[in-house]
C-alpha positions in Angstrom: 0.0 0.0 0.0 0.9 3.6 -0.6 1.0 5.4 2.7 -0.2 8.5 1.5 -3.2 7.5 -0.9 -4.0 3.8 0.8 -4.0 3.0 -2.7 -2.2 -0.1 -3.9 1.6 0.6 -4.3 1.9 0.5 -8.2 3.9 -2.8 -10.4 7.3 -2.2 -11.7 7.3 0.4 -15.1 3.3 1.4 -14.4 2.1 4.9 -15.1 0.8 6.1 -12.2 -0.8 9.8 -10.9 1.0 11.4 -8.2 -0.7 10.9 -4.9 -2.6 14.6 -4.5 -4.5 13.7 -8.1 -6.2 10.3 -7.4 -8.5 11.0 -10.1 -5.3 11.6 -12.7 -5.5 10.7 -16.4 -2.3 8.7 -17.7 -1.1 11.5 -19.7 2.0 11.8 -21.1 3.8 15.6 -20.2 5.4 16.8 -23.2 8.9 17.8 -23.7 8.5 21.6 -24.4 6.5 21.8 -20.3 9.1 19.3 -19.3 11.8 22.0 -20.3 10.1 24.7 -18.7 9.5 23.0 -15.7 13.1 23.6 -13.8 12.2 27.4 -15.1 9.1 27.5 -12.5 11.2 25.9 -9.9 13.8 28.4 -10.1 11.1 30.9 -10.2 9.2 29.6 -7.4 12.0 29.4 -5.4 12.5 33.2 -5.4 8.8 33.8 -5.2 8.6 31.7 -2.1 10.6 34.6 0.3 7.3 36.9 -1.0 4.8 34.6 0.3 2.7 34.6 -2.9 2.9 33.5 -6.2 0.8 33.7 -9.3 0.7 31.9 -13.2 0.7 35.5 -14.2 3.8 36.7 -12.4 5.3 33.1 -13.0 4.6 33.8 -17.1 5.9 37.5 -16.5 8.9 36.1 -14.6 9.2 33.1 -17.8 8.5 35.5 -21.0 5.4 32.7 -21.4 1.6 33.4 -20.8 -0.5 33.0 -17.7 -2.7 30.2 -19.5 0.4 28.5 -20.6 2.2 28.4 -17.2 -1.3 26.7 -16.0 -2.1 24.5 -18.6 1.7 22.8 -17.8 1.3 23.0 -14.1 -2.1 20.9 -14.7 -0.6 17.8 -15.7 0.4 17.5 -12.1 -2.8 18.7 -10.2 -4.3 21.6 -8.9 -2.8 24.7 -7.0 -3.8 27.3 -5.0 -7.1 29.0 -5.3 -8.1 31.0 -8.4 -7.1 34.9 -8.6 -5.4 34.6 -5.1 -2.2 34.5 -6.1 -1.0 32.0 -3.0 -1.2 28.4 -2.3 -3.7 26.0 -0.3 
């Protein structure tokens, strides 16, 4: 078992969601979000000492678009709240 889902642990070479999107559709991430991915990190990582972060100050931040900076982050769940700019 999988101590944070009490799902079954997964076989060997299986797609499988990460543990926060139980409802997950195997989908494969493509490589142009894959490179931009260590981009948000980096990003993030200096937006953290702020407290807040946005897609549109992450797109700002990325020279890419708010709806493009979400629609990558959505292969891996959901974040924050709408127009709030934060997390939880």
């Amino acid at each position: 078992m999988n101590v944070l889902t009490s799902e079954p642990k997964p076989r060997r070479g299986a797609h499988f969601p990460f543990p926060f999107r139980r409802h997950a559709v195997n989908r494969k991430v493509p490589e142009s979000t894959v490179g931009r991915l260590s981009l948000y990190l980096r990003l993030l990582s200096e937006l953290e000492r702020q407290g807040t972060a946005s897609s549109d100050e992450l797109a700002r931040r990325s020279a890419a678009t708010g709806a493009q900076v979400r629609k990558d982050l959505s292969f891996f769940g959901t974040f924050g709240k709408r127009g709030r700019g934060g997390g939880a």
